[in-house]
SENU-295637 format. One record per atom (N, C-alpha, C, O, CB): x, y, z. Coordinates in steps of 0.02 Angstrom, whole numbers, padded with zeros to 5 digits, always signed. Atoms other than C-alpha are relative to their C-alpha. Last residue first. Glycine has a CB too. Example, Ala and Ser with C-alpha at 12.3 -4.5 7.8 and 13.67 -1.06 7.14 Angstrom:
-00042-00059-00003/+00684-00053+00357/-00039+00055+00037/-00014+00110+00045/+00020+00023-00071/+00045-00059+00000/+00615-00225+00390/+00045+00060+00000/+00097+00059+00033/-00050+00001+00062/
***
This chain:
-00047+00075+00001/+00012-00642+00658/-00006-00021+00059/+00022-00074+00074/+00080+00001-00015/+00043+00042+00003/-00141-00518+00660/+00032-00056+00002/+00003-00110+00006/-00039+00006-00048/+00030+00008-00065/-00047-00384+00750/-00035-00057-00024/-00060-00085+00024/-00044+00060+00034/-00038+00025-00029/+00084-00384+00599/-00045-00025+00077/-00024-00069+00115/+00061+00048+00000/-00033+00054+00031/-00026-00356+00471/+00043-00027+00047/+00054-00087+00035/+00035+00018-00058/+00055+00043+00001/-00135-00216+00576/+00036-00088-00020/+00024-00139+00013/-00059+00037-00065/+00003+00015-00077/+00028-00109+00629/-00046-00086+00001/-00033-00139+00030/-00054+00080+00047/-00043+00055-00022/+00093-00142+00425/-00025-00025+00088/-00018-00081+00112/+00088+00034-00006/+00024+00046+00019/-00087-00065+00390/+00057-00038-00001/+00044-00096-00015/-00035+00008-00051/+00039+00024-00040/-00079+00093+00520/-00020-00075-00054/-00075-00099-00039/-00061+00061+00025/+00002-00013-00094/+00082+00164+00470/-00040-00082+00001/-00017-00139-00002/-00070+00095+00044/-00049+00012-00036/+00143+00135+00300/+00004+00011+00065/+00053+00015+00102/+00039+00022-00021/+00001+00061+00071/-00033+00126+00166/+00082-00020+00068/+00088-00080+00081/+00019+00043-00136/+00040+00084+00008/-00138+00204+00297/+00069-00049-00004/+00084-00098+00031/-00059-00012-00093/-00003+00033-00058/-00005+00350+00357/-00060-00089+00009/-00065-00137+00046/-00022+00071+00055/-00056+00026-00027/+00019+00383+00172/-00001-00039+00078/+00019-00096+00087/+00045+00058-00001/+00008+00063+00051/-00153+00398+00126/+00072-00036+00017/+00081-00096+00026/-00009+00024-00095/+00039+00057-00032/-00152+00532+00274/+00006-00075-00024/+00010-00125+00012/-00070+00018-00009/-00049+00011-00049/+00002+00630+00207/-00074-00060+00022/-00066-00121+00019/+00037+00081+00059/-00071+00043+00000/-00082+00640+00031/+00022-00050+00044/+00031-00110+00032/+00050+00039+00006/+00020+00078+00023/-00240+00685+00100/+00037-00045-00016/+00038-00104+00001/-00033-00006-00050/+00032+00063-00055/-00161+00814+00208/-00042-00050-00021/-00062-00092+00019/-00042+00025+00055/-00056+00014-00051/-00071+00889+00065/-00024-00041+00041/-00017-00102+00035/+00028+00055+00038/-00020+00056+00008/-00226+00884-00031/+00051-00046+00002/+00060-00103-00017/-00011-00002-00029/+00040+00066-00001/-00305+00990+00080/+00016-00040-00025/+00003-00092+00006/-00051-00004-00018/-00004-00002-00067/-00154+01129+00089/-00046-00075+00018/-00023-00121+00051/-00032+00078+00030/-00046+00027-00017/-00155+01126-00104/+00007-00039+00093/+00020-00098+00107/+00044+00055-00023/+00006+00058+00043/-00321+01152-00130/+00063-00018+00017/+00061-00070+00049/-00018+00008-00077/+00038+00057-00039/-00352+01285+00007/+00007-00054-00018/-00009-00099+00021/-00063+00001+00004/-00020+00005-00089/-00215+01388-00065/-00012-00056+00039/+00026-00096+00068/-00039+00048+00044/-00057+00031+00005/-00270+01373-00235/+00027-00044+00060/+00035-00102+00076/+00041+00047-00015/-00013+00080+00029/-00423+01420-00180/+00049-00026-00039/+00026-00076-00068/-00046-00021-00036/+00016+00048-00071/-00369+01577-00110/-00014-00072+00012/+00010-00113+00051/-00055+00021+00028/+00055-00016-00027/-00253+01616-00247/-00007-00032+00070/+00028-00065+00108/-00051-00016-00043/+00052+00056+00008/-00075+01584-00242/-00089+00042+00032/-00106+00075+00081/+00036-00083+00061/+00065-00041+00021/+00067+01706-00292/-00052-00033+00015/-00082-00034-00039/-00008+00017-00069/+00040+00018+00045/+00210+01621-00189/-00069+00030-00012/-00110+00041+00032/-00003-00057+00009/-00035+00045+00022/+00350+01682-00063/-00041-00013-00079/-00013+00006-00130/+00004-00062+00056/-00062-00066+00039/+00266+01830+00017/+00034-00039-00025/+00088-00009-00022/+00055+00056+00047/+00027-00052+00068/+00099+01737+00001/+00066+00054-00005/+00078+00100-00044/-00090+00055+00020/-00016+00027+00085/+00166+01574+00084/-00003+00064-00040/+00027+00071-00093/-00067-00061-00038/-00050+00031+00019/+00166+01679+00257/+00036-00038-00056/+00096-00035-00070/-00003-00023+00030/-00022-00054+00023/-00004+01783+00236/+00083-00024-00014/+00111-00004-00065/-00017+00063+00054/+00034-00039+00076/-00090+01629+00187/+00066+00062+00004/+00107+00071-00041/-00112+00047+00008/-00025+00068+00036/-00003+01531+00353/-00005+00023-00083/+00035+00005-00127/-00059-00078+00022/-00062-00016-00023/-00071+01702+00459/+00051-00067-00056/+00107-00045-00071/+00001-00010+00101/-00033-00054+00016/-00222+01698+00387/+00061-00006+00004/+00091-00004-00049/-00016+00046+00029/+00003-00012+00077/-00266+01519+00395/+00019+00058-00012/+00060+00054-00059/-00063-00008-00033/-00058-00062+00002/-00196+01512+00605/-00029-00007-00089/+00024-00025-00114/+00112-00023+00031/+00012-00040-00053/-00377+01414+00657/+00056+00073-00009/+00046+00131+00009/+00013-00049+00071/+00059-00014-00015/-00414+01290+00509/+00004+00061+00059/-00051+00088+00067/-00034-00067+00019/+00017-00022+00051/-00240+01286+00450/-00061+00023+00006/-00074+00075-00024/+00008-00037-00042/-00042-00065+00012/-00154+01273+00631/-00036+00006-00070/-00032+00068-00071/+00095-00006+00001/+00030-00056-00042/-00302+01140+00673/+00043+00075-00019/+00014+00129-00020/+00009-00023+00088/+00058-00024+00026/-00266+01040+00511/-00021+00026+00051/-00078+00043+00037/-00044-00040-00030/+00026-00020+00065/-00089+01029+00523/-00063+00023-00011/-00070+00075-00042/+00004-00047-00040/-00041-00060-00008/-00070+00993+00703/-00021+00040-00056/-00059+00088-00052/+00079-00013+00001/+00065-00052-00034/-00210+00860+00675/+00011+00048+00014/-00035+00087+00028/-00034-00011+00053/+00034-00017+00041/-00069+00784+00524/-00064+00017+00041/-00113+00026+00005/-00001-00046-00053/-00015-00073+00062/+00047+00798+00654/-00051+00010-00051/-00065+00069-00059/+00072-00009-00052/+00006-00061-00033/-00058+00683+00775/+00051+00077-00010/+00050+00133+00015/+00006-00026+00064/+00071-00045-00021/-00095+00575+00666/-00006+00043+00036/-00055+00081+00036/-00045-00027+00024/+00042-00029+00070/+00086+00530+00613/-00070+00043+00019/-00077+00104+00019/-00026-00073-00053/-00058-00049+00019/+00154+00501+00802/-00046+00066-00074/-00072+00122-00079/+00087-00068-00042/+00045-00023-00030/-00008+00372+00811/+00042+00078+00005/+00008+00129+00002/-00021-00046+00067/+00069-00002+00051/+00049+00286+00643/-00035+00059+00067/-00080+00097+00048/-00057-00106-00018/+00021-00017+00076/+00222+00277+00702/-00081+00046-00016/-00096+00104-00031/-00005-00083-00039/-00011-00065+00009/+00202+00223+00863/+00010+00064-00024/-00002+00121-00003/+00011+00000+00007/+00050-00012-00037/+00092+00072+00834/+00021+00078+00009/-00016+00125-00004/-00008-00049+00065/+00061-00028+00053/+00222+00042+00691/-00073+00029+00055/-00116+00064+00027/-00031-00084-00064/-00049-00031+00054/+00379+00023+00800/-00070+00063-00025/-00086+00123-00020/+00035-00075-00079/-00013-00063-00044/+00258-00073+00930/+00016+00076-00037/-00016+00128-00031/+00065-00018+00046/+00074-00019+00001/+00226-00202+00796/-00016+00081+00048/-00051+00130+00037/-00045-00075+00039/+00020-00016+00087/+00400-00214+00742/-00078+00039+00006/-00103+00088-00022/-00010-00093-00058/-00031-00058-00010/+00442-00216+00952/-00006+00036-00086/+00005+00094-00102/+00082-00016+00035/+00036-00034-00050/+00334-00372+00956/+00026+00071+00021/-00001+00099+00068/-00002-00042+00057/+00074-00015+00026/+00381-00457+00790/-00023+00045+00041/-00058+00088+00014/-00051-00059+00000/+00054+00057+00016/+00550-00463+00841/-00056+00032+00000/-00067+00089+00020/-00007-00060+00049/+00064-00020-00027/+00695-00343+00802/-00049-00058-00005/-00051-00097-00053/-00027+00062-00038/
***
């Protein structure tokens, strides 16, 4: 692979990524019942539980799409 299909790689990547983790936060923000009522026959979780986990899932996944998406895209576009 050369630099220009590395960089591509990661352009697609990172834009792939963001647009599951907006999947994520429109189905939580718009289906929350239905996602609540689905974990809740599996796991006892309050409501803020719920919300806490679910949010810091998508902080997680975001921090991730920095640290291995969108900052190899940047490192390699600047060569």
């Amino acid at each position: 692979m050369n630099t220009f299909q590395l960089t591509q790689f990661f352009l697609y990547m990172t834009i792939l990524n963001y647009i599951v983790l907006i999947i994520w936060f429109l189905a939580f923000t718009f289906a929350k019942g239905s996602i609540k009522r689905l974990h809740g026959q599996w796991f006892n979780l309050s409501e803020q539980q719920f919300d806490a986990i679910h949010y810091g899932g998508m902080a997680v996944y975001k921090i991730g799409i920095l640290l291995f998406g969108l900052a190899p895209y940047l490192a390699l576009k600047l060569l």
